[in-house]
N, C-alpha and C positions, 0 to 999 in steps of 0.2 A: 220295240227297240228304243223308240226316244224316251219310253218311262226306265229303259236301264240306263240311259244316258241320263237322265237327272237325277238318277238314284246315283251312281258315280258322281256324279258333280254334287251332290248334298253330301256323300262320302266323304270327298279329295275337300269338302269345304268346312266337315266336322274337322278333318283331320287337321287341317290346316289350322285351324281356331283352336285344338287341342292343343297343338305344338307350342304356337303360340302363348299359351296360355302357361304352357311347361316353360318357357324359352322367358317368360317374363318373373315366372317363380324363382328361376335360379338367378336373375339378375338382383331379385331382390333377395336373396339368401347373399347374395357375393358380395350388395353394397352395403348387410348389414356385418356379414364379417368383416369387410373393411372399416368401419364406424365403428368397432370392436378394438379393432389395430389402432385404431386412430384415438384412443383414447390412454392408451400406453404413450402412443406420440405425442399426446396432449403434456403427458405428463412431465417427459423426455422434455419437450421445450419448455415448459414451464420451469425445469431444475437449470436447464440451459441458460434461459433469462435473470434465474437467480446469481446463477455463475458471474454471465454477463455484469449485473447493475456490482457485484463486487468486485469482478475486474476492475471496473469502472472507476469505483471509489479508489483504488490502487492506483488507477491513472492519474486523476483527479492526484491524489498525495503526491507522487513523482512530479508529476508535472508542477505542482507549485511548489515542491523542493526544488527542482531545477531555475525555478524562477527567484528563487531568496538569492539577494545580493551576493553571496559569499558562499563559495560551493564546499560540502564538507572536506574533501578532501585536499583545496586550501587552505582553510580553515586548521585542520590537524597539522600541515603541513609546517603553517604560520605558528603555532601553537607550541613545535617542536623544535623551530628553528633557532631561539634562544634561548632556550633552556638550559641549564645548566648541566654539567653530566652527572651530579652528585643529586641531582630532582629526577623523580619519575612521575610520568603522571598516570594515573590508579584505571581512570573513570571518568568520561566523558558521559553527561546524561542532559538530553533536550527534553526542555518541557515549552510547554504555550507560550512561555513570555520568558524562559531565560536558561540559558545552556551553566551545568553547574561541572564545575573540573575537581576532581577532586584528587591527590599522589603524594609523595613522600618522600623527603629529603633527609639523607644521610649528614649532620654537621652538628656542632652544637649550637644550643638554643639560640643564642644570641649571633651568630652568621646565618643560621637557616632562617630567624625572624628577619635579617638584613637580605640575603635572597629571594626567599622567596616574597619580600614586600618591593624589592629593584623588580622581579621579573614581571608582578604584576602590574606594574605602574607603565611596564617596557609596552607592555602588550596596550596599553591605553594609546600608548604614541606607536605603536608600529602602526606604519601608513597604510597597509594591506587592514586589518584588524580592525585598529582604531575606527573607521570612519562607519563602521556595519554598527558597534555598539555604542548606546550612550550609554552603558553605567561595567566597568569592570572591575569589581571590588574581591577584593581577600573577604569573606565570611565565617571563616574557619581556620584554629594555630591548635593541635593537640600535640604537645607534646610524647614520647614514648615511655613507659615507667621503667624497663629494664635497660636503655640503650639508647645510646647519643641519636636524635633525631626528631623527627613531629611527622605529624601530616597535615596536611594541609585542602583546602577550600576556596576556589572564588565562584562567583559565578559572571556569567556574561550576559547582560541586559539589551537585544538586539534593538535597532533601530526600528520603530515603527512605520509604516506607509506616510504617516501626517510631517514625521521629522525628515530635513534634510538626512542627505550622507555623504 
């Protein structure tokens, strides 16, 4: 009787150490599928971070557009409010160091050179304007070859960090 009793107990203790041994294979079969998954994820976040750091630059741009003295849509605002109604203006384009307006006035040559050289000089002294830019010059007078008019060119040379405003 006590040699059937420790033949049960080597039994119930193979068994047990069987299981075991089953119960540790499948843990490791399930954290290799997971490391599996996890490498889709890897990827997943790594496209994520990409997203992120160009958000970011996006921010980054907004955010020191918000910070330039003169907000664009002042800017257009001021830009439009003396204007003449026989001037349109075409084309607004920023670059690094200077915003170029480019549009087109209906008159002949000699009042449209006299306009549009009053509106540009207006825009040097509007007190809103003026004090953002040091340099706002006429760049451009073409005339039309078929019909009374030109177009027209300045650009606007913005105020640096180093210059007052």
């Amino acid at each position: 009787m006590v040699a059937g009793l420790f033949a049960a107990g080597a039994l119930l203790t193979l068994a047990w150490t069987s299981y075991d041994l089953w119960s540790a294979r499948q843990g490791i079969k399930d954290w290799d599928a997971l490391i599996g998954n996890a490498s889709s994820e890897l990827k997943e976040v790594e496209r994520l971070q990409e997203e992120y750091s160009l958000t970011t630059d996006q921010v980054d741009q907004i955010h020191e557009m918000m910070n330039n003295p003169i907000s664009l849509t002042r800017l257009v605002a001021e830009l439009g409010r003396p204007l003449p109604q026989i001037v349109s203006l075409d084309m607004i384009e920023s670059f690094e160091d200077e915003i170029v307006v480019r549009g087109t006035l209906e008159a002949s040559s000699q009042q449209a050179s006299r306009l549009i050289g009053d509106y540009v000089k207006g825009l040097s002294n509007n007190s809103v304007i003026g004090p953002h830019f040091s340099e706002i010059k006429l760049t451009g007078l073409e005339r039309f070859d078929d019909e009374e008019g030109l177009s027209f060119e300045f650009i606007m040379i913005p105020n640096t960090g180093d210059e007052d405003a």
